[in-house]
VOFI-509924 format. One line per 4 residues: number of its first residue (from 1); their letters; for each residue x, y, z of C-alpha. Coordinates in Angstrom, 3 decimals. Layout:
# residues N
NUM = a = X:Y:Z  ...
This chain:
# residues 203
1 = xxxx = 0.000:0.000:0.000  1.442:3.568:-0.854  1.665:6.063:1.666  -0.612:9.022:1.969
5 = xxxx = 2.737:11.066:0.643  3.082:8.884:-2.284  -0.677:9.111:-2.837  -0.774:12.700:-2.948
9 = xxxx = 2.701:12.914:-5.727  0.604:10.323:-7.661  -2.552:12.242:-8.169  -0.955:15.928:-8.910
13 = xxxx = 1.671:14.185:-11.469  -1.414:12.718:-12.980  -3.258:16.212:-12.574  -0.614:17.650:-14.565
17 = xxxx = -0.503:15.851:-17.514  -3.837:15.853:-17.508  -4.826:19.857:-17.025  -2.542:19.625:-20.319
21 = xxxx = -5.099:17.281:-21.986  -3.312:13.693:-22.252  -5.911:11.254:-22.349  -3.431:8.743:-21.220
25 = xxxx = -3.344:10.502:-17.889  -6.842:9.373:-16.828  -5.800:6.142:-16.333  -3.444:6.364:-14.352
29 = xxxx = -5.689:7.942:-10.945  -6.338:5.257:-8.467  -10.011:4.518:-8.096  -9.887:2.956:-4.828
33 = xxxx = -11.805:4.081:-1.840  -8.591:5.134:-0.329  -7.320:7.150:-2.734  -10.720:9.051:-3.479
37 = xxxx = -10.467:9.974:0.362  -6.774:10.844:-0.124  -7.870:12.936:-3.027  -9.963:15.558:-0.660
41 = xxxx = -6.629:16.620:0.711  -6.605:18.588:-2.498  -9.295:20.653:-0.383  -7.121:22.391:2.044
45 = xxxx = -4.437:23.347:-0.580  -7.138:24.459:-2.800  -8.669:26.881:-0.233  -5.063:27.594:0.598
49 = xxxx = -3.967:28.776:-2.748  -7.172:31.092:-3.038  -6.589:32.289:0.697  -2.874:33.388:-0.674
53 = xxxx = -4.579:34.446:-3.811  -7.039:37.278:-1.881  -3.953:38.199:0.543  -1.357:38.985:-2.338
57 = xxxx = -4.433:40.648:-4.408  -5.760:42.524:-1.671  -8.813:41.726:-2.216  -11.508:38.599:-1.097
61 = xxxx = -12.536:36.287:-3.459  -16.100:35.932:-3.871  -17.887:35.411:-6.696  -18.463:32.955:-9.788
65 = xxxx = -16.453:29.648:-9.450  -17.081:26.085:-10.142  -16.002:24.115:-7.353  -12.978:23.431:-8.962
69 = xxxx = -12.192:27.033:-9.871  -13.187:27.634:-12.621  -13.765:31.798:-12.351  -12.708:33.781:-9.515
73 = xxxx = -14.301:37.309:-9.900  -12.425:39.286:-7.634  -14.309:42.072:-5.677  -13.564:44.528:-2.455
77 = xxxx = -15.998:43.946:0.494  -16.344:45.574:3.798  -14.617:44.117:6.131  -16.348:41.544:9.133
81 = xxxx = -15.649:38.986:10.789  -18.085:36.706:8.966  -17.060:37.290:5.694  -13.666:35.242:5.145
85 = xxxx = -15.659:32.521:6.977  -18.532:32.172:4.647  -16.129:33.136:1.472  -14.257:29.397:2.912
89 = xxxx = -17.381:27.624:3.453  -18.672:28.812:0.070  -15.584:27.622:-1.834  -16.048:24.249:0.246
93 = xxxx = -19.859:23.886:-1.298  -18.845:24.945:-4.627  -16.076:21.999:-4.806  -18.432:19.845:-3.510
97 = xxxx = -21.879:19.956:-5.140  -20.813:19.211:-8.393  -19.329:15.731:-7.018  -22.549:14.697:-6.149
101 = xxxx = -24.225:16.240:-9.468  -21.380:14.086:-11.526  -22.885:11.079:-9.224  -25.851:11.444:-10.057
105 = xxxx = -25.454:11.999:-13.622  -23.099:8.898:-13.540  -25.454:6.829:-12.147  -28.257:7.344:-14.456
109 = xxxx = -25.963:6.608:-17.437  -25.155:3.265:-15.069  -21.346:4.305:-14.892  -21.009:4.932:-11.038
113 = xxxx = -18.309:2.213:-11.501  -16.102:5.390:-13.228  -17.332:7.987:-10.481  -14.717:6.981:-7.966
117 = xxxx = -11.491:7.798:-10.373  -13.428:10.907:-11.744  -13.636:12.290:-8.202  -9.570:11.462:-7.933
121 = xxxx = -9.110:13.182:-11.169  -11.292:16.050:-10.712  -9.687:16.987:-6.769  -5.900:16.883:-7.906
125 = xxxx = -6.511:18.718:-10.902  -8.570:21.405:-9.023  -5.077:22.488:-7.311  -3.243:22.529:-10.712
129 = xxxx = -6.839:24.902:-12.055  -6.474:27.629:-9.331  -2.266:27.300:-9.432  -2.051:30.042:-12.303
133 = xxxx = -4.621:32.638:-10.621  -2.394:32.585:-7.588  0.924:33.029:-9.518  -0.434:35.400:-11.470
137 = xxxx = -1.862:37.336:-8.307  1.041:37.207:-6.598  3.344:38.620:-9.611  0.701:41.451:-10.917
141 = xxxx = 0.951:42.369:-7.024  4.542:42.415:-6.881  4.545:44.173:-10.252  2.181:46.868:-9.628
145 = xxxx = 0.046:45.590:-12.669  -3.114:47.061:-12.919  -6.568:45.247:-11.996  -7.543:44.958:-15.507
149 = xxxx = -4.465:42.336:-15.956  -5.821:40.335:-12.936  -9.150:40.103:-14.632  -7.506:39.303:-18.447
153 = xxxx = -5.956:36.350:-16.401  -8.954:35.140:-15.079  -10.926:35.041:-18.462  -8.328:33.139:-20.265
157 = xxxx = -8.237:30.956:-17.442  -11.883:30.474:-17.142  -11.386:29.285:-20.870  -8.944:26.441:-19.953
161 = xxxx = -10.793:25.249:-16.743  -13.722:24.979:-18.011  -11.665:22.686:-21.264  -10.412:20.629:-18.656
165 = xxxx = -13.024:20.237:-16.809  -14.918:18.962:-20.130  -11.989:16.625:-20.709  -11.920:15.141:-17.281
169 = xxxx = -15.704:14.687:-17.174  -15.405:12.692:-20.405  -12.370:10.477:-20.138  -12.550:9.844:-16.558
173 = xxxx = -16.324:9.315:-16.221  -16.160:7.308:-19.538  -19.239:9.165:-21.259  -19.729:10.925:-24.688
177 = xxxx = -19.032:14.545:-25.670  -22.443:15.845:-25.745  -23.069:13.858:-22.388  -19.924:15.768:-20.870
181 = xxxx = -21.363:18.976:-22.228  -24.807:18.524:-20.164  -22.962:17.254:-16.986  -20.615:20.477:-17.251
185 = xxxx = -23.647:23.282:-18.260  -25.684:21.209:-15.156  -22.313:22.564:-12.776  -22.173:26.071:-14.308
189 = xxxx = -25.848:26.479:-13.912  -26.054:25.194:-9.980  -22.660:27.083:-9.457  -24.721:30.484:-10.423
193 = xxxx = -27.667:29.993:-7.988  -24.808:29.279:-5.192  -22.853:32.387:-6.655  -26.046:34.053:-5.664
197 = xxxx = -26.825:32.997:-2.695  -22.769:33.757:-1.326  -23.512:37.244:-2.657  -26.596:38.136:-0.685
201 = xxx = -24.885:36.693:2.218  -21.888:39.245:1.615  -23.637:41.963:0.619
């Protein structure tokens, strides 16, 4: 049995060839129960990496995201206490409701049996998703670039998440292209109403 350690090099170097769209990648996640639990350490960093993200940016992130990241609309907010918390807790809902959306989707196409390596592939590569908004945070803050490069970033990022995420879906869950394309719009769609919800909270 591999160690947690191991576990955790395994899934990002699979993450990372497959955030570049290598269909071999898929593969290679475990889907074991063990390593889908192993795979929700990808949680902490992920909240981690937007925590550093808001710090170096000055700003808290809020706004439209899939669970995995896939847009981060970056907006000032009066400070309180709450508001950090519930920014955390909302990034924690948005990772995790479209788990249980791909679940159900999976299982009435009858391919739950796939569901377990999609959840591997879809938690490492989550980390690898948010990675370049954080870089790029932390050097347009360094920099002194202006907001409007921050938010140039995010688009063309947005672009490539939501790519990936329509790979993984596919390839990992073992479905068809149009059947990826439902399961992804099915996300986007329940990740607005929670976008909403997070915003009258905030507001």
């Amino acid at each position: 049995m591999t160690s947690r350690g191991e576990e955790i090099r395994h899934g990002l170097s699979a993450a990372s060839k497959a955030v570049r769209f290598q269909r071999d990648a898929l593969p290679v996640f475990n889907d074991s129960n063990r390593a889908v639990l192993i795979s929700f350490w990808a949680l902490p960093l992920f909240v981690g990496l937007h925590v550093m993200t808001s710090v170096f940016a000055g700003e808290i992130l809020t706004a439209a995201s899939t669970i995995e990241g896939v847009t981060e609309v970056a907006k000032e907010r009066p400070a309180g206490e709450m508001t950090p918390v519930i920014a955390v807790l909302s990034l924690i809902v948005r990772w995790l409701f479209p788990l249980v959306i791909a679940y159900e989707m999976a299982r009435g196409m009858a391919v739950t049996r796939t569901w377990p390596r999609y959840v591997v592939a879809a938690n490492w590569c989550a980390v690898l998703q948010v990675l370049p908004i954080t870089i790029g945070a932390v050097v347009m803050q360094l920099v002194g670039a202006p907001p409007a490069a921050l938010q140039v970033l995010l688009f063309v990022t947005m672009i490539w998440v939501i790519a990936v995420d329509w790979f993984v879906a596919k390839w990992a869950l073992g479905i068809t292209g149009k059947q990826a394309t439902v399961l992804l719009i099915m996300m986007l769609a329940s990740d607005a109403v929670l976008t909403q919800i997070t915003a009258a909270i905030l507001t």
